[in-house]
C-alpha positions in Angstrom: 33.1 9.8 -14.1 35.6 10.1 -16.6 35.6 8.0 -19.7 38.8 6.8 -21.4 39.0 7.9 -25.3 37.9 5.9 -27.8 41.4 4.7 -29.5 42.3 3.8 -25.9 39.3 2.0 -25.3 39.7 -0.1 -28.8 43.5 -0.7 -27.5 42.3 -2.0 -24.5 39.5 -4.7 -25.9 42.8 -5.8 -27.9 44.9 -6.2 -25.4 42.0 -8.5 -23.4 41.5 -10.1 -26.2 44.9 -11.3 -27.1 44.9 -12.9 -23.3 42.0 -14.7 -23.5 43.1 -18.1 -24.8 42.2 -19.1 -28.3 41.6 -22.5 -30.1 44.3 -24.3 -31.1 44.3 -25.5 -35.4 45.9 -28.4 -36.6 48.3 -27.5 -39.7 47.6 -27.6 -43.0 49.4 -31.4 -44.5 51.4 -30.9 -47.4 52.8 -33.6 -49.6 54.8 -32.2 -52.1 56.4 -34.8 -54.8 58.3 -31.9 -56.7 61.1 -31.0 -54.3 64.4 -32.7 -52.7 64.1 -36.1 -51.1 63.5 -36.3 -47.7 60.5 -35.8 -45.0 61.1 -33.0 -42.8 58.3 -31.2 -40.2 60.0 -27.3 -40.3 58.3 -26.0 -43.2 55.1 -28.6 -42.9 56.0 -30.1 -46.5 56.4 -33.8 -46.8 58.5 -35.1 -49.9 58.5 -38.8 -51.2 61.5 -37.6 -53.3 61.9 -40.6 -55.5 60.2 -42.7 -53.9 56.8 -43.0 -55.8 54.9 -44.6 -53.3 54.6 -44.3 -49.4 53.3 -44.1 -46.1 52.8 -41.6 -43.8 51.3 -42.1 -40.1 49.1 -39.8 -38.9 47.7 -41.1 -35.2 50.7 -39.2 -33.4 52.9 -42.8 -33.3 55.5 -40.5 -35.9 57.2 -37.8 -34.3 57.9 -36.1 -37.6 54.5 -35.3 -37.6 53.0 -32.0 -35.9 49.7 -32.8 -35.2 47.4 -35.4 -32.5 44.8 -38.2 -33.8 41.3 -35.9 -33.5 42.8 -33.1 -35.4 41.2 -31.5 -38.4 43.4 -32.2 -41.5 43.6 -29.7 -44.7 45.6 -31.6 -47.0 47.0 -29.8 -49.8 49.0 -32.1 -52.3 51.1 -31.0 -55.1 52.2 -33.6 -57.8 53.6 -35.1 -60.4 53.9 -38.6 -61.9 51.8 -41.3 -60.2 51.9 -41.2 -56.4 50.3 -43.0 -53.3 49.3 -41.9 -50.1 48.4 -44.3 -47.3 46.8 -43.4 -44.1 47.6 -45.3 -41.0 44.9 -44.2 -38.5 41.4 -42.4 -39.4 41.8 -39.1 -40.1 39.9 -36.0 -39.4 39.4 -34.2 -43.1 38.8 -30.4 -43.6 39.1 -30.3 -47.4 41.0 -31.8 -50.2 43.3 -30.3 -53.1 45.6 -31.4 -55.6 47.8 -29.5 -57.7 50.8 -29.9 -60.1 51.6 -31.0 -63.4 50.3 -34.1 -63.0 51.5 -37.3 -65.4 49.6 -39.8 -63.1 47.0 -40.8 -60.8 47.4 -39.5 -56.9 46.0 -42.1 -54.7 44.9 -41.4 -51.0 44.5 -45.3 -49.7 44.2 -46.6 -45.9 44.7 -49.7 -43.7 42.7 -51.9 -42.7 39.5 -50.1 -41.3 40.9 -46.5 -41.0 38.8 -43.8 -43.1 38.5 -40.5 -44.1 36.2 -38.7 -41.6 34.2 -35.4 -42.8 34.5 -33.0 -40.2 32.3 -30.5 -41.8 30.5 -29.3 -44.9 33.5 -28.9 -47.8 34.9 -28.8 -50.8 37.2 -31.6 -52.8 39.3 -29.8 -55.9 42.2 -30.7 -58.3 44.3 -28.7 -61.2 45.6 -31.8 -62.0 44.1 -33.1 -65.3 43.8 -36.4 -66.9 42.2 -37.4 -69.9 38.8 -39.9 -69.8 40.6 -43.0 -71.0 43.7 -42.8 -68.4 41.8 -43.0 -64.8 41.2 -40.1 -62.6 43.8 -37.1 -61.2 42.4 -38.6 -57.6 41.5 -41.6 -56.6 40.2 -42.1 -53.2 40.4 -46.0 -52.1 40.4 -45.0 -48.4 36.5 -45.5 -47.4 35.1 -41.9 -46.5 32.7 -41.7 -43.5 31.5 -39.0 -41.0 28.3 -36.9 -41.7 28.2 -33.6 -44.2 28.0 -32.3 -47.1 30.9 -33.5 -50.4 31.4 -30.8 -53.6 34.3 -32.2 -55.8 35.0 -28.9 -58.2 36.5 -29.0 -61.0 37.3 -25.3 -60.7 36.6 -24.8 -64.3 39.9 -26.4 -65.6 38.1 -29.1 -68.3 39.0 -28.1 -71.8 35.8 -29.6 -72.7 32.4 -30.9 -72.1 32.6 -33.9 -73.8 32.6 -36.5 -71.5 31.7 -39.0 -73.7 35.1 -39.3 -75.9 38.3 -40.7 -74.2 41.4 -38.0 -74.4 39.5 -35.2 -73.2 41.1 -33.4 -70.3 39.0 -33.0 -67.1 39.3 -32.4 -63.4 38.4 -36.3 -62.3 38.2 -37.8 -58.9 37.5 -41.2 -58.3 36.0 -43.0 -55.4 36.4 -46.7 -54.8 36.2 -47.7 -51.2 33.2 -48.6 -49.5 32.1 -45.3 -48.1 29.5 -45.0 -45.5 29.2 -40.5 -45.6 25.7 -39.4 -45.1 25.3 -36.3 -47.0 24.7 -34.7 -50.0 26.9 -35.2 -52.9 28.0 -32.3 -55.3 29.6 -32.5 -58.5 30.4 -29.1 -60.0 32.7 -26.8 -62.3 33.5 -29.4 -65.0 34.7 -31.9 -62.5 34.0 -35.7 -63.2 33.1 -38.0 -60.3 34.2 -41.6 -60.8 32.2 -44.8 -59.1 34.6 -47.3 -59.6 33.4 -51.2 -57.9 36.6 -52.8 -59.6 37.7 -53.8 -56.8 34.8 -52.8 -54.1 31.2 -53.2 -55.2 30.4 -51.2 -52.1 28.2 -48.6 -52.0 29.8 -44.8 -52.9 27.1 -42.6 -52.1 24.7 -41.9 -49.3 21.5 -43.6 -50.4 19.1 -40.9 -48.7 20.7 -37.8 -49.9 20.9 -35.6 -53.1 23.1 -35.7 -55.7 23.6 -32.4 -57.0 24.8 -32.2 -60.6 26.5 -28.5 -61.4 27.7 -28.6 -64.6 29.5 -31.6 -63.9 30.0 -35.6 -64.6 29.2 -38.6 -62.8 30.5 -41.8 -64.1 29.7 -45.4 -63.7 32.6 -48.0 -63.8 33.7 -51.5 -62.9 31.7 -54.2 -61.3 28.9 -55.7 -63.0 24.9 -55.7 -61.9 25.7 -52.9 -59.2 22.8 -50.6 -58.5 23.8 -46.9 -56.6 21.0 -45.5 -55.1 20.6 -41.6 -53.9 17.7 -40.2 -52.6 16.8 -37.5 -55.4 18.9 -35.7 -58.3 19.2 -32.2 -58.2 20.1 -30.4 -61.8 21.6 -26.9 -60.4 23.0 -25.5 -63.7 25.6 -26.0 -66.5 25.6 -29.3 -68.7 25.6 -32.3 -66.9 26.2 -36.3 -68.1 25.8 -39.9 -66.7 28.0 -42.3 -68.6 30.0 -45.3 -68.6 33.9 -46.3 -69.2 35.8 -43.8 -67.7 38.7 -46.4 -67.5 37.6 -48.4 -70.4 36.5 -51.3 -68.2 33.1 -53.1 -67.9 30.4 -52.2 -66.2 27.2 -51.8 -68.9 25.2 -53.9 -66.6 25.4 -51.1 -63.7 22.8 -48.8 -63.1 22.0 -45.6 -60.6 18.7 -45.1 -59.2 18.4 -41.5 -59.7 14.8 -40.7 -57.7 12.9 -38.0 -58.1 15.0 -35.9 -60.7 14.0 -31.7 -60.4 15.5 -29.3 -62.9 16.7 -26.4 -62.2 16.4 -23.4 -64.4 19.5 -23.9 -67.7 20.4 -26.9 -66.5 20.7 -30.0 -68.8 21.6 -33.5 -68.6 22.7 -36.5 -71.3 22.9 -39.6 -70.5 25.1 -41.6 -73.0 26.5 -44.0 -73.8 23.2 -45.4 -74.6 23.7 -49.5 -72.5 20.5 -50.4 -70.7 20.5 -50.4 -66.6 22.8 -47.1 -67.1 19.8 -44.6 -64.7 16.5 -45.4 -63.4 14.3 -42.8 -62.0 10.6 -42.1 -60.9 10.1 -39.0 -62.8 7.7 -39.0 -65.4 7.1 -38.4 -68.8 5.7 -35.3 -70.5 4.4 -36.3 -73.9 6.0 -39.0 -74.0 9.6 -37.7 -72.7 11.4 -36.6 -69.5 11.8 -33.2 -70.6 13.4 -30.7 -73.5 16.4 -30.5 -71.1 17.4 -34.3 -71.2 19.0 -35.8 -74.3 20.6 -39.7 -74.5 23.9 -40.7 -76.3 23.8 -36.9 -77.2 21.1 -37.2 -80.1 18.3 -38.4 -78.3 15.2 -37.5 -76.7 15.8 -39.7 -72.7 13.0 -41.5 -72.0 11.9 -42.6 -68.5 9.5 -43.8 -66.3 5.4 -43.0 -67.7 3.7 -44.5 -64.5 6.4 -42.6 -61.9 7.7 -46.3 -61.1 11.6 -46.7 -60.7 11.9 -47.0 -64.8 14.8 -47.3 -66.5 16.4 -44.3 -68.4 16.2 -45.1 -72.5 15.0 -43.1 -75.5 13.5 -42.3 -78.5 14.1 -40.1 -81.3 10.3 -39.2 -81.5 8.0 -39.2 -84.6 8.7 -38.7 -88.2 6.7 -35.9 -89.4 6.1 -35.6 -93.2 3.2 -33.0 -93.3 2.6 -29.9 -91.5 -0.8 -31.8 -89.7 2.2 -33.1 -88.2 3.2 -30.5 -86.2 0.9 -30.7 -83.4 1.2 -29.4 -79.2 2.0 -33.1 -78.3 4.2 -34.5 -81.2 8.0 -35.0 -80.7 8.4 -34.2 -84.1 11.5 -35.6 -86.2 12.5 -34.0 -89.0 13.7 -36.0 -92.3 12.6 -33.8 -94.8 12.7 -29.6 -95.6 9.9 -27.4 -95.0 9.1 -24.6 -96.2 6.2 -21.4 -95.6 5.0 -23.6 -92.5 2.3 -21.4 -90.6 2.1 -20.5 -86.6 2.7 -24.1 -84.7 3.2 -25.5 -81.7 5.0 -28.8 -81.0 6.1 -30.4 -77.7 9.9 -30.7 -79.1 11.6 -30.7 -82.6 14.5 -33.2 -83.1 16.2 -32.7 -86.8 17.1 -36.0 -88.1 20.8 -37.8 -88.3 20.1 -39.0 -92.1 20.8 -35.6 -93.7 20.6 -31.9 -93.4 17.4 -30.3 -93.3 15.7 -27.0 -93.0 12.6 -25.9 -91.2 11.3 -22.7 -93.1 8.8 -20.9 -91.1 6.5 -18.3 -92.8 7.4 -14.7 -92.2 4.3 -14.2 -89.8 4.9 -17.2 -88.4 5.6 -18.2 -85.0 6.3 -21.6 -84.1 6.2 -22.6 -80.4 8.2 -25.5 -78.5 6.0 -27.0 -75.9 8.6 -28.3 -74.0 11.3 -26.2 -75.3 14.0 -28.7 -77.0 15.6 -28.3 -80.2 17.7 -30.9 -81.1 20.5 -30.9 -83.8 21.1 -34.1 -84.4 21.7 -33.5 -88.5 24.5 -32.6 -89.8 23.8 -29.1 -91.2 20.7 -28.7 -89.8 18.6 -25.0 -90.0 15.5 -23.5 -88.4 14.7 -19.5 -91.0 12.0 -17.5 -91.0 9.3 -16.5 -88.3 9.7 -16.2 -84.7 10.8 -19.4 -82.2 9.3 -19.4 -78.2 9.0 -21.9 -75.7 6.2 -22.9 -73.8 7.5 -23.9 -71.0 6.2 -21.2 -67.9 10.3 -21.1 -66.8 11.3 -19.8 -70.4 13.9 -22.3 -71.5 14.5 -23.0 -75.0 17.1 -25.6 -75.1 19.0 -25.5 -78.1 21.3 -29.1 -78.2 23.7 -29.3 -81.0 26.1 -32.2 -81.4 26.0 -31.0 -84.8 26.6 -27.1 -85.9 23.3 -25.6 -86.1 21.9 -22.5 -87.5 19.0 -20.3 -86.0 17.8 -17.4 -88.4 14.6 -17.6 -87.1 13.6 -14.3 -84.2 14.2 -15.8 -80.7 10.7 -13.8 -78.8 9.3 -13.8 -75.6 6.0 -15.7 -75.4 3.7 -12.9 -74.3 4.8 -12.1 -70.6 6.9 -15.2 -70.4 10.5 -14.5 -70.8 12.7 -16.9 -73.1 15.6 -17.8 -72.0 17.8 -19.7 -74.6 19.9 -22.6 -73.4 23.0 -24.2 -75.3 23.7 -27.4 -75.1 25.9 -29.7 -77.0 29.5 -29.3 -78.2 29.0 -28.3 -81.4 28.2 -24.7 -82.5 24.9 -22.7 -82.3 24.8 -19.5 -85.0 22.2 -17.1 -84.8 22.2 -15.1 -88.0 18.1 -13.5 -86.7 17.1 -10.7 -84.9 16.5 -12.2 -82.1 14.1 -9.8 -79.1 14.1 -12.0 -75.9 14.8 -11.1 -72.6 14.9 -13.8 -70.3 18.6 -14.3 -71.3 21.2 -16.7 -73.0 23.1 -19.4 -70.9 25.6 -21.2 -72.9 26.5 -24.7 -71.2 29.0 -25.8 -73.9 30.0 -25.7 -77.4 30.0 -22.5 -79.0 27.3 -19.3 -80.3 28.2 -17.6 -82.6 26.3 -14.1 -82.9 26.5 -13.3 -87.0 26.9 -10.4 -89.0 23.8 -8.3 -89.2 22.3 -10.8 -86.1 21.4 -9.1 -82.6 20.4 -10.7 -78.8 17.9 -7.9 -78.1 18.0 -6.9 -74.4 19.5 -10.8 -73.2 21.7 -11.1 -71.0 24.8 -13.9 -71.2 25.7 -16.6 -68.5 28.6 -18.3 -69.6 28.7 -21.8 -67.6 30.8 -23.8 -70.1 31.6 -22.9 -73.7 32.1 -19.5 -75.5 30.3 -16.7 -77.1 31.5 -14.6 -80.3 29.8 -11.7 -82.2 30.4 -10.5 -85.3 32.0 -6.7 -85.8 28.7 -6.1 -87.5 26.1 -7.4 -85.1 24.5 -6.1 -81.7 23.8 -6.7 -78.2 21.1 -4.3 -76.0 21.3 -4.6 -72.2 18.8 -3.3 -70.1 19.6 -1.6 -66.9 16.6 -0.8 -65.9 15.5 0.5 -62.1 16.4 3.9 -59.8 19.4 2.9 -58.2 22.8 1.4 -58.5 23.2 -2.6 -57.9 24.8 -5.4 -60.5 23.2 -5.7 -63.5 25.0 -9.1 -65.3 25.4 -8.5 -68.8 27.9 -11.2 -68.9 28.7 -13.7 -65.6 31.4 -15.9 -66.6 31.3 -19.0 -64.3 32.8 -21.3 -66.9 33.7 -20.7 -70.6 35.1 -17.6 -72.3 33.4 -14.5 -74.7 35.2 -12.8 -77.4 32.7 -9.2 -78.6 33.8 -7.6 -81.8 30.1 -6.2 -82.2 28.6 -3.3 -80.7 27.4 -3.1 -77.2 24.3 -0.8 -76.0 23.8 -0.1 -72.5 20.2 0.8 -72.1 19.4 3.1 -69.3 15.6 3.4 -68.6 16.2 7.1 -66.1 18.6 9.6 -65.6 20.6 7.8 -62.3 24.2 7.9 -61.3 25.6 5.1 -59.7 28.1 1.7 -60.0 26.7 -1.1 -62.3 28.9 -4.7 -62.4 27.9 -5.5 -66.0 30.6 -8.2 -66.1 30.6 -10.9 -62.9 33.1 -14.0 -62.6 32.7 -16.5 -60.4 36.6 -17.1 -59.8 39.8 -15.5 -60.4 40.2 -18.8 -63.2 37.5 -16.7 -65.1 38.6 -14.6 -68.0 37.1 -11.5 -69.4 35.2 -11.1 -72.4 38.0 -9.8 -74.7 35.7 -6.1 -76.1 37.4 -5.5 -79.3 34.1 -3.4 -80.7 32.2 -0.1 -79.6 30.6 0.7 -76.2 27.2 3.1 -76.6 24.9 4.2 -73.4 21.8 4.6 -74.9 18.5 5.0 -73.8 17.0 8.5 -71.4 20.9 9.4 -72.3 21.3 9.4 -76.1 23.6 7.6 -78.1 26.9 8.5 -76.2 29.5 6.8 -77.5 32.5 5.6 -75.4 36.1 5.4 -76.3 38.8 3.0 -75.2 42.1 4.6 -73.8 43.9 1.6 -74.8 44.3 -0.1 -71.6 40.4 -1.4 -71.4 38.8 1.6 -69.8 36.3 3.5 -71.8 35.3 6.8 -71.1 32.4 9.2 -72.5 30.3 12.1 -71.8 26.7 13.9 -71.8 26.6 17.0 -71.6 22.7 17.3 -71.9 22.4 15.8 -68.7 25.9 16.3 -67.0 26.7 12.5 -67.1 30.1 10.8 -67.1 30.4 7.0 -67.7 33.5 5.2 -67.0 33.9 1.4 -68.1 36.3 -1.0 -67.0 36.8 -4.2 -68.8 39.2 -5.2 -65.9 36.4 -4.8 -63.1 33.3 -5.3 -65.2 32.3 -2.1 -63.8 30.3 1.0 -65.3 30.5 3.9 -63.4 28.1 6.8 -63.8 28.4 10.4 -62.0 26.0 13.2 -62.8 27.2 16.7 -61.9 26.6 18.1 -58.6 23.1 19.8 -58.7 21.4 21.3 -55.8 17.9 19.2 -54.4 15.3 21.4 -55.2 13.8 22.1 -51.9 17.9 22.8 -51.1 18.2 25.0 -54.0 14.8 26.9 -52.8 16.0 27.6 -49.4 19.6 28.9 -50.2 17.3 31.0 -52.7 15.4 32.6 -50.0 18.3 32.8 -47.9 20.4 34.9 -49.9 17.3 37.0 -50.2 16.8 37.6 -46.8 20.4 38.7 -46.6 20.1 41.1 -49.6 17.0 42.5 -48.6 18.6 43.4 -44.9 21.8 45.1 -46.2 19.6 47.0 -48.3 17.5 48.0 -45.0 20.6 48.9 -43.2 22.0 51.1 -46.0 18.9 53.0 -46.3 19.3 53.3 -42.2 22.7 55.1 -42.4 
C-alpha cells in the first residue's frame, strides 16, 4: 500500500479541517468618542460624536448592531472628555479596556435589572488616567454578576504610589452598583479599585472569595457605617494600600472585613488615612503588631486583632527606647534619640521617630538583627552606620519603609543560611552608601534606592515592582549565575518602575558553560530597560573580561583562555555565551585511533608493493 507524502498528507488535514464547521465569535464592541459623528456597523466602531452621553442596545432589538443577546462581548472603548454608556439588556462580558486621552470619567451604566455577566475568568484595564481627587477613569454603575475570576490592571501606567495624596495620576476603576459576582477579586499593576455606596450601599465584592492585592489600591468611599466583607486577603507582591476619599466624600465610618490576611513574599500593605472602622481582620499580632510588612497612615506600625477575633485595624508607633537594655528580641523599638557603638542586637522592629533626625550607630563588629524585619523611616533625616543589618524572619525580608529619605550605611548580610532579601517601601528614597553581601535579592515596591558611590549589592538580584533604582559610576553590583546549563537568570525583572546603572556590573559565572542567559526580564512591552551607561565584566571561572559597547547597546568581549565569546544585549536582556567548537573527549579518542588505523594500513600496503 502506498502512502501519500508528507506535505500532501499535511495539505490534506487542512483542507478537512477548513470544512469542518467552526464556532462562530461575537465581535469585538468599540465605542470610540474621538472620531466623526455618527453610529455606523461596517468598521464595528460606534461614535457618540458630540453627543456626550448615550445609549446603545445590545439584545438584537437595534439592527445597527452585529451581534445576538447570549453573545460574548469584548468591549474596547477609546475616549476622551466625560462619556456614558448605557446597556439596555444584560450583557455577556469577555473583558474590559479603556483607552484615550482621557479628560473625564467613562461610565458603563444599565437599566433597570440588566447586568454585566462574566463569562469567564478576565482581565479589566485602562490607559486612561485620573488623578485621586477627580473620581475614577471607569466607573461601573451597571451591577456585575455571573461567576469568575475579576483583575482590574493598572498596566503599570500610575506615575506614583502615593495613593494617599489627591492629584496623583493612577489607572482607577470604580464600582458602584450592587454586584452579586462570585469570584475572586484582583487588584494589580498600580491600578486603584474604588467602592463607592454614594448612591448604592450594596455590596461590591463576593463575600466568600479572596481579594488579591498586586501592587495595587483598594479604596473605601461613600455611604456611611457600610461593612464589605471578603473571605480572605491575599498580599501577592508590589506595595499595596487601603484608604479612604478617593472622591473626597464621606465615608470614615466604613470599614472592610479583611479575614485571614497571608503575605506573600515582598509584598507590603499601608493602611492610611488613619479613621477607625477603616479594616478589620482575624490575623494576629506578633509582638504586639501584624507584621514588619504592614505600616498605617504611612508612619505607623498596623495594629490588629491579638486574640484572632475580627479586630479592627489601628496602630502604634511602638516603644521609646532610651538605653541599649532597650533593644531587646520583642521591643518595637522607637527611636528619639542617637546611638552610638551599640553591640550585636536583636529587636522585633525599629521605627525612627517623627520628632527629629536620628542616627543608629552600630559598633563595627556588630550585627543587629530585625525580628520581624521592619525598618521604619518615619524621621526626617533618619540613618542606620556601622555593623551588619539581617532579618529574622525564616522568608528573608527586610522591609525598609521610608516616607522620609533614609540612609543605610550599615552591611545588608544574610543571616547564616537564610537569605535577605531587602524590600522598599515608601515613597521617599532609600540610599545605601555600605557594602552590602546579601543574596536573597532587592525588590523595590516604590520610591527610589539609590546605590552610592563606593556602595555595592553583593550578588542581589533587583525586582523592580514600582519605583526606581540608580547606582553611582563608582559603585558595584555582582550577579551570580551559577549552575551547568543555560536558563534565565533575573538580574533585573522590571514589572513596574524604571533602573538607570552608571556603576559597574559583574556577571559571575561559577563553571566554564556556553549557553543563553535573560539577565534582564519585563513583564510587558510598557516596561523600559535599565538605561547601562557604566561597564559590563564576566567574572568568575572566566577572568575579568571586560565588555565593550558598540554604541547601539550590545556589548561584546572575548576569552581567549577558554575560547569564550559573550554577547550582551541591553535590547533583549540577553547574554549569550559560545565556547569554541572542541571535540568530546571520547570523540576526540576515537577519530584518534581512527586515523591511526588508516595510517598504519597504507603503511602495510606500501611495504606490500
Amino acid at each position: 500500500m502506498k502512502t501519500l507524502p508528507l506535505v500532501l498528507r499535511l495539505a490534506a488535514c487542512s483542507a478537512a479541517l477548513f470544512c469542518i464547521p467552526q464556532p462562530a465569535s461575537a465581535d469585538t464592541l468599540y465605542w470610540d468618542t474621538t472620531t466623526s459623528a455618527g453610529i455606523t456597523n461596517s468598521s464595528g466602531t460606534w461614535d457618540t460624536g458630540t453627543t456626550a452621553s448615550w445609549s446603545a442596545s445590545i439584545d438584537g432589538s437595534n439592527p445597527l448592531l452585529t451581534w445576538s443577546a447570549g453573545d460574548t462581548a469584548a468591549f474596547t472603548i477609546n475616549t476622551t472628555g466625560s462619556n456614558t454608556v448605557t446597556l439596555s439588556g444584560s450583557v455577556s462580558v469577555g473583558g474590559l479596556e479603556v483607552s484615550g486621552t482621557g479628560g473625564g470619567n467613562t461610565t458603563i451604566a444599565a437599566t433597570g435589572g440588566d447586568s454585566l455577566v462574566l463569562a469567564g475568568d478576565q482581565t479589566w484595564s485602562t490607559t486612561a488616567l485620573r488623578t485621586n481627587g477627580n473620581g475614577a477613569s471607569i466607573i461601573i454603575s451597571a451591577p456585575i454578576s455571573g461567576t469568575a475570576n475579576l483583575t482590574f490592571d493598572g498596566r503599570g501606567v500610575s506615575k506614583s504610589t502615593d495613593t494617599a495624596s489627591n492629584g496623583v495620576l493612577r489607572a482607577s476603576f470604580a464600582l458602584s452598583g450592587a454586584n452579586t459576582y462570585v469570584g475572586t477579586t484582583t487588584v494589580t499593576k498600580g491600578a486603584a479599585l474604588v467602592l463607592d455606596y454614594r448612591s448604592d450601599a450594596g455590596s461590591k465584592l463576593d463575600d466568600s472569595s479572596a481579594l488579591v492585592l498586586a501592587g495595587g489600591s483598594l479604596v473605601l468611599n461613600g455611604g456611611s457605617n457600610v461593612v464589605e466583607v471578603v473571605g480572605s486577603t491575599e498580599l501577592a507582591s508590589g506595595a499595596n494600600t487601603i484608604y479612604i476619599g478617593s472622591f473626597g466624600g464621606a465615608g470614615s465610618t466604613n470599614r472592610i472585613a479583611l479575614g485571614a490576611i497571608t503575605h506573600d513574599v515582598g509584598a507590603t500593605l499601608d493602611f492610611t488615612p488613619n479613621l477607625t472602622g477603616l479594616a478589620s481582620t482575624t490575623t494576629q499580632n506578633t509582638n504586639g503588631i501584624i507584621g514588619g510588612w504592614a505600616t498605617s497612615i504611612t508612619n505607623r506600625w498596623a495594629v490588629g486583632s491579638a486574640d484572632g477575633s475580627d479586630t479592627i485595624v489601628t496602630n502604634t508607633v511602638g516603644s521609646t527606647v532610651n538605653t541599649e537594655a532597650g533593644f531587646v528580641s520583642t521591643a518595637n523599638a522607637n527611636l528619639k534619640a542617637s546611638f552610638t557603638g551599640l553591640g550585636s542586637k536583636t529587636v522585633n522592629v525599629l521605627r525612627f521617630d517623627t520628632s527629629g533626625s536620628y542616627t543608629l550607630g552600630l559598633a563595627s563588629d556588630a550585627t543587629l538583627t530585625v525580628n520581624a524585619g521592619g525598618i521604619l523611616a518615619a524621621g526626617t533625616g533618619a540613618s542606620i552606620t556601622g555593623g551588619k543589618i539581617t532579618t529574622g524572619l525564616s522568608t528573608g525580608e527586610l522591609f525598609v519603609h521610608t516616607p522620609n529619605d533614609f540612609t543605610i550605611g550599615s552591611a545588608i548580610v544574610d543571616n547564616g543560611s537564610t537569605k535577605t532579601i531587602l524590600v522598599k517601601a515608601g515613597t521617599n528614597a532609600l540610599t545605601l552608601t555600605g557594602q552590602s553581601t546579601h543574596t536573597g535579592g532587592t525588590i523595590i515596591n516604590s520610591g527610589a534606592v539609590n546605590l552610592a558611590a563606593g556602595a555595592s549589592l553583593g550578588s542581589a538580584n533587583i525586582t523592580l515592582d514600582g519605583g526606581s533604582f540608580a547606582m553611582d559610576a563608582a559603585s558595584s553590583i555582582t550577579f551570580n549565575i551559577a549552575g551547568t546549563g543555560a536558563g534565565q537568570f533575573d538580574v533585573f525583572k522590571s514589572n513596574l518602575g524604571t533602573a538607570s546603572l552608571a556603576g559597574s556590573l559583574f556577571f559571575k559565572f561559577d563553571s566554564v558553560i556556553d549557553g543563553s542567559w535573560q539577565l534582564i526580564s519585563l513583564a510587558d512591552a510598557d516596561s523600559a530597560h535599565p538605561d547601562i551607561s557604566g561597564s559590563i565584566v564576566v567574572t568568575g571561572v572566566y577572568g575579568d573580561i571586560a565588555l565593550t559597547d558598540n554604541g547601539s547597546g550590545v556589548w561584546t568581549g572575548l576569552d581567549a583562555e577558554h575560547g569564550a565569546s559573550f554577547t550582551f544585549t541591553e535590547s533583549t536582556g540577553f547574554l549569550d555565551v559560545s565556547l569554541a567548537a572542541i571535540p568530546e573527549p571520547a570523540t576526540a579518542a576515537l577519530f584518534i585511533g581512527f586515523v591511526s588505523l588508516v595510517v598504519f594500513a597504507l603503511r602495510r600496503r606500501r611495504r606490500s608493493v
